[in-house]
PyMOL CGO cylinders between C-alpha atoms (Angstrom):
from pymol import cmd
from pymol.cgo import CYLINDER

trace = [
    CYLINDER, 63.23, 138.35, 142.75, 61.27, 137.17, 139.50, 0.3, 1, 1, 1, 1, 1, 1,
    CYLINDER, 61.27, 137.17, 139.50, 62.04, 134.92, 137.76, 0.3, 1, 1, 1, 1, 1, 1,
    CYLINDER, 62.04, 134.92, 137.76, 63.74, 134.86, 134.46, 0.3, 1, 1, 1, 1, 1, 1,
    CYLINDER, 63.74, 134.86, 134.46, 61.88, 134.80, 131.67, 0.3, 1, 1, 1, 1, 1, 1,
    CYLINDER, 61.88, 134.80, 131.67, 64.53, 132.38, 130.56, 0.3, 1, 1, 1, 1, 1, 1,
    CYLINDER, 64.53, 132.38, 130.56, 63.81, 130.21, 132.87, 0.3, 1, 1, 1, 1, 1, 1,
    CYLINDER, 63.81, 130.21, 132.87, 60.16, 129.65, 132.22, 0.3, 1, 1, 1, 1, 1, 1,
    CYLINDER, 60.16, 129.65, 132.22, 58.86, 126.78, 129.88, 0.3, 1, 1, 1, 1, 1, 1,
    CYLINDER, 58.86, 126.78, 129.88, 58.65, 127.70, 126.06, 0.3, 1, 1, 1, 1, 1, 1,
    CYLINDER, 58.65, 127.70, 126.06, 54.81, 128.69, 125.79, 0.3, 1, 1, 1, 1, 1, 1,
    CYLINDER, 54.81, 128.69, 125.79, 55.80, 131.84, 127.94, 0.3, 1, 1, 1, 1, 1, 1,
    CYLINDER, 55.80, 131.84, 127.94, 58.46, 132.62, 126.64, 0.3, 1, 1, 1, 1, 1, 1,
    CYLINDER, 58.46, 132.62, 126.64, 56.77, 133.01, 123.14, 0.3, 1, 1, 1, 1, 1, 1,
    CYLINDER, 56.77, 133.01, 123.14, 53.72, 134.58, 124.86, 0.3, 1, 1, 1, 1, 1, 1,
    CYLINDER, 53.72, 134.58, 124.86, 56.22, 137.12, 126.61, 0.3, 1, 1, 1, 1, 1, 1,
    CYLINDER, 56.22, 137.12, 126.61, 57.97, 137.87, 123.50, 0.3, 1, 1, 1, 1, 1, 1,
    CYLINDER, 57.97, 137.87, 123.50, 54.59, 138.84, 121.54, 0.3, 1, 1, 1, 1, 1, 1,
    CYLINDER, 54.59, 138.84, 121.54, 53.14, 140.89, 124.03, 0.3, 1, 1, 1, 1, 1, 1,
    CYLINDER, 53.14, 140.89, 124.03, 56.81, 142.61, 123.91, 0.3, 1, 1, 1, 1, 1, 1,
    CYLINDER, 56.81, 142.61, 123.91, 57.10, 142.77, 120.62, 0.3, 1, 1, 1, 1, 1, 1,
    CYLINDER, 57.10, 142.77, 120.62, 52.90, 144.82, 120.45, 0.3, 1, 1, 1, 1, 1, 1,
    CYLINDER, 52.90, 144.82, 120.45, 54.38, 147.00, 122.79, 0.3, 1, 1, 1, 1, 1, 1,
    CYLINDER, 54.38, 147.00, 122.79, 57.29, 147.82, 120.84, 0.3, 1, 1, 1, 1, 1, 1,
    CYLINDER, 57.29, 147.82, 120.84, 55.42, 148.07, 117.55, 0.3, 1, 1, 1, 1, 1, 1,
    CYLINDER, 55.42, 148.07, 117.55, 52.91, 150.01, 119.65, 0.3, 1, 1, 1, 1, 1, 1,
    CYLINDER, 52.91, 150.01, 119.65, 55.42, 153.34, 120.05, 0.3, 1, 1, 1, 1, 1, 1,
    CYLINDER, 55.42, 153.34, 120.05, 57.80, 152.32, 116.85, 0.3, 1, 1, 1, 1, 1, 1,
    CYLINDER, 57.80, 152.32, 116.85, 54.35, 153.07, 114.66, 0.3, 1, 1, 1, 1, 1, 1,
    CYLINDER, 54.35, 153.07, 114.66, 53.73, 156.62, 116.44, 0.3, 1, 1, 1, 1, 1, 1,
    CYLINDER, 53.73, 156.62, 116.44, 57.55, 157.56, 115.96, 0.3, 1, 1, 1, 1, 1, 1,
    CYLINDER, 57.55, 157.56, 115.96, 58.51, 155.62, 112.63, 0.3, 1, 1, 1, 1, 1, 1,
    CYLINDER, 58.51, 155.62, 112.63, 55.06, 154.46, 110.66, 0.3, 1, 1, 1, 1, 1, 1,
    CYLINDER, 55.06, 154.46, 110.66, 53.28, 151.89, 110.03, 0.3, 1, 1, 1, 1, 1, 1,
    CYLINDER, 53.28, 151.89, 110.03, 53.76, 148.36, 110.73, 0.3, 1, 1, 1, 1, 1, 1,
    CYLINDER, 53.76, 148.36, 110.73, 52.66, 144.80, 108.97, 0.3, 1, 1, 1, 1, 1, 1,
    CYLINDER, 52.66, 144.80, 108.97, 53.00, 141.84, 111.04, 0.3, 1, 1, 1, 1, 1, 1,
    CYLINDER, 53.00, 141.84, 111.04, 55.04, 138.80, 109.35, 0.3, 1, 1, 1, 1, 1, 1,
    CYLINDER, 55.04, 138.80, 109.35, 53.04, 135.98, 107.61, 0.3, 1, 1, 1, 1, 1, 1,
    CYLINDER, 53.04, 135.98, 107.61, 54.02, 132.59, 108.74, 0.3, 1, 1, 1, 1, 1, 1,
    CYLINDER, 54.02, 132.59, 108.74, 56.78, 131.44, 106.17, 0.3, 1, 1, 1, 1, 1, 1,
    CYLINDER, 56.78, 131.44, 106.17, 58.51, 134.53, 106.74, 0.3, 1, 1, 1, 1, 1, 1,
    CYLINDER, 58.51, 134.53, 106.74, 58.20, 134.75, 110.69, 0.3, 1, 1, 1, 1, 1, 1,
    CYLINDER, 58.20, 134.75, 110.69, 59.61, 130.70, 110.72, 0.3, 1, 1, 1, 1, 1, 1,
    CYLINDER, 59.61, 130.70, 110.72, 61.32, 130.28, 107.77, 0.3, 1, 1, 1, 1, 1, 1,
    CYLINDER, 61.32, 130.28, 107.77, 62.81, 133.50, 106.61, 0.3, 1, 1, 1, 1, 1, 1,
    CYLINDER, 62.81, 133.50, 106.61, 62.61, 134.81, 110.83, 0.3, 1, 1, 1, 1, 1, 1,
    CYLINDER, 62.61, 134.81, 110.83, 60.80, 138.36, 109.91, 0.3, 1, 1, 1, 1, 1, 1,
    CYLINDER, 60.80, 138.36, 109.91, 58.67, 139.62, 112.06, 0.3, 1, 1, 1, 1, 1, 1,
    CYLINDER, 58.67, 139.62, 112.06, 57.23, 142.27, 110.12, 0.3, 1, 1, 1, 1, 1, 1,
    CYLINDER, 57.23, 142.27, 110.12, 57.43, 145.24, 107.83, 0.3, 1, 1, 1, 1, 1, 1,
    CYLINDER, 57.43, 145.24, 107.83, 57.98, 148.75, 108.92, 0.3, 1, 1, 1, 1, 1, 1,
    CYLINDER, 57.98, 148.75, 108.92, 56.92, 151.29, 106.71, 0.3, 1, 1, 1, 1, 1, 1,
    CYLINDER, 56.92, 151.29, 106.71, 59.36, 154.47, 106.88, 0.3, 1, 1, 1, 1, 1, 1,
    CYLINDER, 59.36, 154.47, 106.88, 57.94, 158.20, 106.71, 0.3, 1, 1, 1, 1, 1, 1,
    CYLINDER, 57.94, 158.20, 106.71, 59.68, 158.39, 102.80, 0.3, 1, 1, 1, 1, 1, 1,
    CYLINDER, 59.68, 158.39, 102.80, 57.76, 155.34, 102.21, 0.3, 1, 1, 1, 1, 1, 1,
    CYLINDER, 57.76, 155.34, 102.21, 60.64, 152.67, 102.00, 0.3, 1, 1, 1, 1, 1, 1,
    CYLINDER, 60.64, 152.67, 102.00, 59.27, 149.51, 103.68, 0.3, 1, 1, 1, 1, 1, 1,
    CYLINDER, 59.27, 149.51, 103.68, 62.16, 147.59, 105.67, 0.3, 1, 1, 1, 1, 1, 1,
    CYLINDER, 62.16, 147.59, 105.67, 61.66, 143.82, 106.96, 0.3, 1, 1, 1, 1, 1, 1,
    CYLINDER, 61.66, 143.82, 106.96, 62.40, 143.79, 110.72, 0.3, 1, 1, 1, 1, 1, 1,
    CYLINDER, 62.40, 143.79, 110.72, 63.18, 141.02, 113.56, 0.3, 1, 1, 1, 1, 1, 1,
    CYLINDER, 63.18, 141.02, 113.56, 62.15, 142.84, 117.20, 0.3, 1, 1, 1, 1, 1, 1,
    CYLINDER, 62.15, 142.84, 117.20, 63.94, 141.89, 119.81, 0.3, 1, 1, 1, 1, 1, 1,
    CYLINDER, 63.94, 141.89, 119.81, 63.32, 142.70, 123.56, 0.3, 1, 1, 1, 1, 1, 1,
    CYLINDER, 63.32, 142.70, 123.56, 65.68, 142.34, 126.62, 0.3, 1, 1, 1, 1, 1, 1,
    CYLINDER, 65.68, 142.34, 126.62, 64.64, 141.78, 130.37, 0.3, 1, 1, 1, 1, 1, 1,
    CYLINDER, 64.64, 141.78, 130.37, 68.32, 141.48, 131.58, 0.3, 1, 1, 1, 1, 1, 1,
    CYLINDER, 68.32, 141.48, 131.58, 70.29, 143.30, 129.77, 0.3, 1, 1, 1, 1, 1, 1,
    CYLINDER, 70.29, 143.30, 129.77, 70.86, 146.48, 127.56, 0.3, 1, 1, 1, 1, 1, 1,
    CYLINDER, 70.86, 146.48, 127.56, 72.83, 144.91, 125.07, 0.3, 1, 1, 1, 1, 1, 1,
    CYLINDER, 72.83, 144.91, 125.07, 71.48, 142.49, 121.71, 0.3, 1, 1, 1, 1, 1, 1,
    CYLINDER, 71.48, 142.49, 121.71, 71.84, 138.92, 122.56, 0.3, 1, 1, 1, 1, 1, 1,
    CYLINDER, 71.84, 138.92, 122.56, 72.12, 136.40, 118.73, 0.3, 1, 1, 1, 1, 1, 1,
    CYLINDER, 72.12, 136.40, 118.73, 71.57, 132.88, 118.97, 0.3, 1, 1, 1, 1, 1, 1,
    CYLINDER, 71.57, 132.88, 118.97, 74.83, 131.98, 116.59, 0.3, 1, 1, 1, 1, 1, 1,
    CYLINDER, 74.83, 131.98, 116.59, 74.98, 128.87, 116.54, 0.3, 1, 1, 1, 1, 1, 1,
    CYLINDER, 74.98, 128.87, 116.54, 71.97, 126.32, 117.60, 0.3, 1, 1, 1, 1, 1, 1,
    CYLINDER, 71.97, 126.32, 117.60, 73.73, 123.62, 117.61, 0.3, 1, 1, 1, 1, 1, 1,
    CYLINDER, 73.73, 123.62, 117.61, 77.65, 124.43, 118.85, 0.3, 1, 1, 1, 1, 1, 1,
    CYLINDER, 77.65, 124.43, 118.85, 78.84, 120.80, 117.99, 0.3, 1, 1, 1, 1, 1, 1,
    CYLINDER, 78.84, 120.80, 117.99, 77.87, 121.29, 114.44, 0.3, 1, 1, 1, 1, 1, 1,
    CYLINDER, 77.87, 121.29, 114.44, 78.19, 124.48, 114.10, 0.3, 1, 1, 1, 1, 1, 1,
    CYLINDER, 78.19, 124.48, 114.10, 74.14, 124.58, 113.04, 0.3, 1, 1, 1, 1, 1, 1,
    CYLINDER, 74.14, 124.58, 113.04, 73.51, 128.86, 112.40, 0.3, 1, 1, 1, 1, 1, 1,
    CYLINDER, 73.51, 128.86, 112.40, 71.47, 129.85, 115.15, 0.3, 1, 1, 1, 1, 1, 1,
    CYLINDER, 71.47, 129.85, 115.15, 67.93, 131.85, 114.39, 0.3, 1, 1, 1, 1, 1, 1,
    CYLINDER, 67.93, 131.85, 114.39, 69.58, 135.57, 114.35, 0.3, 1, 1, 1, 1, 1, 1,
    CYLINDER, 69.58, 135.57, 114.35, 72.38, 134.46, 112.20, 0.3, 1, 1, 1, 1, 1, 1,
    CYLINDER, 72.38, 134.46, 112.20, 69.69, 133.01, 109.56, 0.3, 1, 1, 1, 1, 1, 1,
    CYLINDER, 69.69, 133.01, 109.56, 67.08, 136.43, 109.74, 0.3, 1, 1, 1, 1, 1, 1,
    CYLINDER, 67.08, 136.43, 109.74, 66.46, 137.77, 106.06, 0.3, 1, 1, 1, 1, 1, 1,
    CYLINDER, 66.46, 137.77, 106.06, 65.33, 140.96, 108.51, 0.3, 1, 1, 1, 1, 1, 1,
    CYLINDER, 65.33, 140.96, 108.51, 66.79, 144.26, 106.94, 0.3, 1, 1, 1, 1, 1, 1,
    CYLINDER, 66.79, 144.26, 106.94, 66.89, 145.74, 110.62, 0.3, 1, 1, 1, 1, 1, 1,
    CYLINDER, 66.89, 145.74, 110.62, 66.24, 144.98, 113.72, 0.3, 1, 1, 1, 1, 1, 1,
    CYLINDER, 66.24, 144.98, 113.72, 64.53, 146.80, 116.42, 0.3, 1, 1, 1, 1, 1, 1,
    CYLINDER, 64.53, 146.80, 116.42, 65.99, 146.14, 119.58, 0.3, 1, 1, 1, 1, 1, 1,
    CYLINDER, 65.99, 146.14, 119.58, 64.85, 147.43, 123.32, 0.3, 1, 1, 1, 1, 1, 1,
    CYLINDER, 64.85, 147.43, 123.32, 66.87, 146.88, 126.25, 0.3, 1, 1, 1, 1, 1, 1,
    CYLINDER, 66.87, 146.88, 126.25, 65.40, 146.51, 129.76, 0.3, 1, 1, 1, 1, 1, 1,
    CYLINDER, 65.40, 146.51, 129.76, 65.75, 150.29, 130.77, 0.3, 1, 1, 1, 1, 1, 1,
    CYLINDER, 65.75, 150.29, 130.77, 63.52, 151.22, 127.35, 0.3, 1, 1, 1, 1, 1, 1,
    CYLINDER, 63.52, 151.22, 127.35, 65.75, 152.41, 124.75, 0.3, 1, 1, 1, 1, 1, 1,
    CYLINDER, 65.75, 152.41, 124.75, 64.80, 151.15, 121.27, 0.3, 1, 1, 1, 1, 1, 1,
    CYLINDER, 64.80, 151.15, 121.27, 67.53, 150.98, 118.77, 0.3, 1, 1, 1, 1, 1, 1,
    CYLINDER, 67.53, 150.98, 118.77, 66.84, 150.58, 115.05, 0.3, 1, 1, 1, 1, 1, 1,
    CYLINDER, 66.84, 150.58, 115.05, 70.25, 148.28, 113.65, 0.3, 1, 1, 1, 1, 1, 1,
    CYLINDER, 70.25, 148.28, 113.65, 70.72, 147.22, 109.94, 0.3, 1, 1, 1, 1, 1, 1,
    CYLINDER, 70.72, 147.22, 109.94, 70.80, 143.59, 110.40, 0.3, 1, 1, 1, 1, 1, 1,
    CYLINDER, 70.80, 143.59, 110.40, 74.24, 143.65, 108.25, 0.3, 1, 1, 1, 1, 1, 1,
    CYLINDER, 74.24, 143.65, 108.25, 75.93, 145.75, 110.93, 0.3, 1, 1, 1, 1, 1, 1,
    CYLINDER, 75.93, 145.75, 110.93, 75.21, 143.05, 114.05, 0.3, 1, 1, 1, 1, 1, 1,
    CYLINDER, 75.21, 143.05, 114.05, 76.08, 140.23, 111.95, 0.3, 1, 1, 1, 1, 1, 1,
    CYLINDER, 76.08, 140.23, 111.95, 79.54, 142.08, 111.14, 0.3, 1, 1, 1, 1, 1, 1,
    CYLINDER, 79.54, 142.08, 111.14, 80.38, 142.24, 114.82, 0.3, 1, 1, 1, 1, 1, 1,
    CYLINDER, 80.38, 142.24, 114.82, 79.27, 138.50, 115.47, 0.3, 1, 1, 1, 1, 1, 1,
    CYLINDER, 79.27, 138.50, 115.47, 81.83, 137.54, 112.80, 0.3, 1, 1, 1, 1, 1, 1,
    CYLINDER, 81.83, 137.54, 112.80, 84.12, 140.03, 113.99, 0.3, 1, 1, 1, 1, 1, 1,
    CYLINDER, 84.12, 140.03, 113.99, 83.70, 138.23, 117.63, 0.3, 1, 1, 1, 1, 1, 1,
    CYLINDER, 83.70, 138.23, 117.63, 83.86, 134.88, 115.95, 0.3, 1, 1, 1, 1, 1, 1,
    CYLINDER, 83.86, 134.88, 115.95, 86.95, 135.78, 114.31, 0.3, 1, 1, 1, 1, 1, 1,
    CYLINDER, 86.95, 135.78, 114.31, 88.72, 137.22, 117.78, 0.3, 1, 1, 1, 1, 1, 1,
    CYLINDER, 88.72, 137.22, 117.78, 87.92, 133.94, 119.63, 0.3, 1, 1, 1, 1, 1, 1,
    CYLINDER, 87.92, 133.94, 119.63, 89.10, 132.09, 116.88, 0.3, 1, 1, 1, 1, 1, 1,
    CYLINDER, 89.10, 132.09, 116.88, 92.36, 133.92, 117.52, 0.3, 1, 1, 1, 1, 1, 1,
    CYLINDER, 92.36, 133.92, 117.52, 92.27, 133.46, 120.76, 0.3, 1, 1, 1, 1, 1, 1,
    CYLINDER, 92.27, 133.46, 120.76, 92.43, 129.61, 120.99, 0.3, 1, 1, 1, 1, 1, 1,
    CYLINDER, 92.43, 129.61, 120.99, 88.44, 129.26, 120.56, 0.3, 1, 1, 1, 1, 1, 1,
    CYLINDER, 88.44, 129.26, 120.56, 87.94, 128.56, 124.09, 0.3, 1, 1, 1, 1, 1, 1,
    CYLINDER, 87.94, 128.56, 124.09, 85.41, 129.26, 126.26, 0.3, 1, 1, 1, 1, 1, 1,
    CYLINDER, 85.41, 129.26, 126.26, 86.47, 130.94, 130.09, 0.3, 1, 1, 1, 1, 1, 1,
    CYLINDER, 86.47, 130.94, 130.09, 83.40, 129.57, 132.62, 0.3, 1, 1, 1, 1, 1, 1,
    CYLINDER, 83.40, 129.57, 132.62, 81.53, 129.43, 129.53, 0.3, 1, 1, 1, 1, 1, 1,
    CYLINDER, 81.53, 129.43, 129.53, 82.11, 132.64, 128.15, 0.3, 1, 1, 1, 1, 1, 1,
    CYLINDER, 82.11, 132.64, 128.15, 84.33, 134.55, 125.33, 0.3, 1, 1, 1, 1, 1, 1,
    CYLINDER, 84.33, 134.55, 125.33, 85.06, 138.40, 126.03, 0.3, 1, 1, 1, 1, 1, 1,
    CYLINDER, 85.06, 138.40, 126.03, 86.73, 139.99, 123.18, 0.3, 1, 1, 1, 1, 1, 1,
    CYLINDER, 86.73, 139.99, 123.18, 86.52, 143.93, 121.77, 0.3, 1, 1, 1, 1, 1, 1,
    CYLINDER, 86.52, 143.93, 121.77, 83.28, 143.55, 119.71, 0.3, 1, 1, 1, 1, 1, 1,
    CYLINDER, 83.28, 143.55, 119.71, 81.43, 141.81, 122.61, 0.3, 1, 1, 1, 1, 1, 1,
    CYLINDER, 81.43, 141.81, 122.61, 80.95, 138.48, 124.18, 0.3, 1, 1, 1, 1, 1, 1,
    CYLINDER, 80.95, 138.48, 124.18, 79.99, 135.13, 123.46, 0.3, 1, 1, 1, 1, 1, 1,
    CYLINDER, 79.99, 135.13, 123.46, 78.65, 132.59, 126.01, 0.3, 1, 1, 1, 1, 1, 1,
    CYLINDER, 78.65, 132.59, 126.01, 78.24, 128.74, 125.65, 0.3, 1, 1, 1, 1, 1, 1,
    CYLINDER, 78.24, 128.74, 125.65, 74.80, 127.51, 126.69, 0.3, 1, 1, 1, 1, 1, 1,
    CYLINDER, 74.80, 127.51, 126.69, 72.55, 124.91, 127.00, 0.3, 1, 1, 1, 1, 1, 1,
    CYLINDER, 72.55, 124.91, 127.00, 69.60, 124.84, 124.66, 0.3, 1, 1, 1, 1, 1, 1,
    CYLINDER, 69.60, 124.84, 124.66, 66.05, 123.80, 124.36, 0.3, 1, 1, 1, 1, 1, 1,
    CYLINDER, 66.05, 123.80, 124.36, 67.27, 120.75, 123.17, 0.3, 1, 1, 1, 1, 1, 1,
    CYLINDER, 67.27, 120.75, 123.17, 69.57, 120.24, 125.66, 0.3, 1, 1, 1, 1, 1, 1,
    CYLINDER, 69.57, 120.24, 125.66, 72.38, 121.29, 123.28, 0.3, 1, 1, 1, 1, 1, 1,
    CYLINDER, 72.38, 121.29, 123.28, 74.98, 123.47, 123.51, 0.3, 1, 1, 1, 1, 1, 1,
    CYLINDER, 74.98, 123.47, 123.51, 74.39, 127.01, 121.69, 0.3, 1, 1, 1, 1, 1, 1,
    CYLINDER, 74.39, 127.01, 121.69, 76.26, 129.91, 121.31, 0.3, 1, 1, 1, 1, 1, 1,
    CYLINDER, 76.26, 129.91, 121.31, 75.06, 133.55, 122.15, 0.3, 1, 1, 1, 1, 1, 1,
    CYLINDER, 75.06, 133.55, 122.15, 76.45, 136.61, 121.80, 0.3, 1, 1, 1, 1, 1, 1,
    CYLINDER, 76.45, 136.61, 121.80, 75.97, 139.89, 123.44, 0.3, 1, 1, 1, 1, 1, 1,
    CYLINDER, 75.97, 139.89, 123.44, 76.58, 143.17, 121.49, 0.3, 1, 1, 1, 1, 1, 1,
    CYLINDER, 76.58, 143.17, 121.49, 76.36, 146.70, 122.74, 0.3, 1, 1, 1, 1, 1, 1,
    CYLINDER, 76.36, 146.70, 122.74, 73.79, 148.33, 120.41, 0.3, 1, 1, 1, 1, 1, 1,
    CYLINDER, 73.79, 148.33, 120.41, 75.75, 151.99, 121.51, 0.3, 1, 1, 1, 1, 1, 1,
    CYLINDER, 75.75, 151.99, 121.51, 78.09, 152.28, 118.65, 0.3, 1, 1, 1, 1, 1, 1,
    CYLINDER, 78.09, 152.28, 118.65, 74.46, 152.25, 116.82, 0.3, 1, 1, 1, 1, 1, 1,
    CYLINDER, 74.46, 152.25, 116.82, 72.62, 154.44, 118.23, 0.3, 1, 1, 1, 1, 1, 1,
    CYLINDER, 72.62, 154.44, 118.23, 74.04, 157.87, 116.90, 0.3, 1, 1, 1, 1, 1, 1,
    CYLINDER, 74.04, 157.87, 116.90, 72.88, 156.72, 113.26, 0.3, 1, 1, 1, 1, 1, 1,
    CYLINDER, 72.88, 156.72, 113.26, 70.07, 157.16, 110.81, 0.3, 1, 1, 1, 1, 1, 1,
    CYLINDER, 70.07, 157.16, 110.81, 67.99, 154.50, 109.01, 0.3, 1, 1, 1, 1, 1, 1,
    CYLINDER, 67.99, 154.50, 109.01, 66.27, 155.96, 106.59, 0.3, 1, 1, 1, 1, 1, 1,
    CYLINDER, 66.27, 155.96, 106.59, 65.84, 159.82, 108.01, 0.3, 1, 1, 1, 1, 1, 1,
    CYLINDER, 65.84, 159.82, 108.01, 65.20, 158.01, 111.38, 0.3, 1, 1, 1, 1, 1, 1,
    CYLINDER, 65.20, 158.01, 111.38, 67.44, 158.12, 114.40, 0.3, 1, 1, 1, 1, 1, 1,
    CYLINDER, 67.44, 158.12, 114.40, 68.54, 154.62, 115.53, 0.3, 1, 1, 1, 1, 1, 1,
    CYLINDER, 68.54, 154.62, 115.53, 68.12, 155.32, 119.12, 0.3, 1, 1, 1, 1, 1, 1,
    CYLINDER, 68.12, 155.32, 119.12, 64.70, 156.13, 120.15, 0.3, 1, 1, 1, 1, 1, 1,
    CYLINDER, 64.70, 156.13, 120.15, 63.50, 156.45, 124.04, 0.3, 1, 1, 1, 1, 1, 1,
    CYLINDER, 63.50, 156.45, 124.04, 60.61, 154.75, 124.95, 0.3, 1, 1, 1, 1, 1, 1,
    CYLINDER, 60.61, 154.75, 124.95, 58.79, 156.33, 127.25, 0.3, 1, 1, 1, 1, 1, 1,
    CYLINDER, 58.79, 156.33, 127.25, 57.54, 153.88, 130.21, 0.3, 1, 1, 1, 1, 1, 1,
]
cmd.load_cgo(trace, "trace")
């Protein structure tokens, strides 16, 4: 079995992520419209990727996220979980993101909506004691796992299902879109 891309040292993982990330763009362009890549203030600082431009000609700023084990959005929360430091999804100024799991789907998710049911899974393990089970929090909007970080921190990640999503409309488009492999 392959390894994780997970697993591998950072340089791949960032050179994994762009050449998933032209793929994406690749079919979102022929189905949605055009698409300007991110500038380096906003890809670091502001963590855009891009702008898509929509068929009515509203322009969006996106964040593109790909999975290769799993078919449901994983957000960084929190960095840092000691101090609570907001992870790199939680900090996005990305109107939408794009989001493909493993089997192809591509789901197109007002930013807004996934940050809702992060705090909406915050708020439930809050409730619940705010402990962590083997490292991980199930609750109704999702789950969040404690892990350890490139900086040998702990983060916190959660795992949404982008299905309530995907019967919507951004802009005229449909937020679930098959890619075809």
């Amino acid at each position: 079995m392959a390894a994780s891309v997970r697993d591998k040292p950072m340089h791949e993982r960032l050179a994994y992520g762009k050449a998933a990330e032209k793929e994406i763009i690749q079919h979102i362009e022929k189905m949605v419209g055009p698409f300007k890549w991110a500038e380096e203030f906003a890809d670091c600082v502001e963590k855009i990727d891009g702008w898509l431009q929509f068929p009515n000609g509203t322009e969006l700023s996106v964040q593109i996220k790909s999975r290769q084990t799993g078919d449901d959005i994983a957000v960084e929360v929190w960095r840092d979980f000691e101090t609570e430091t907001e992870g790199r999804d939680m900090k996005t100024k990305a109107d939408i993101y794009i989001v493909r799991s493993r089997c192809g789907k591509i789901f197109l998710i007002y930013s807004r909506d996934i940050k809702d049911k992060v705090f909406a899974l915050i708020e439930e393990w809050d409730a619940s004691g705010s402990q962590f089970d083997s490292g991980w929090f199930k609750g109704t909007h999702g789950s969040l796992k404690l892990e350890r970080g490139d900086n040998s921190r702990f983060k916190v990640v959660a795992f949404i299902s982008p299905v309530p999503f995907g019967n919507r409309f951004i802009e005229g488009i449909p937020a679930r879109i098959i890619m075809k492999q």
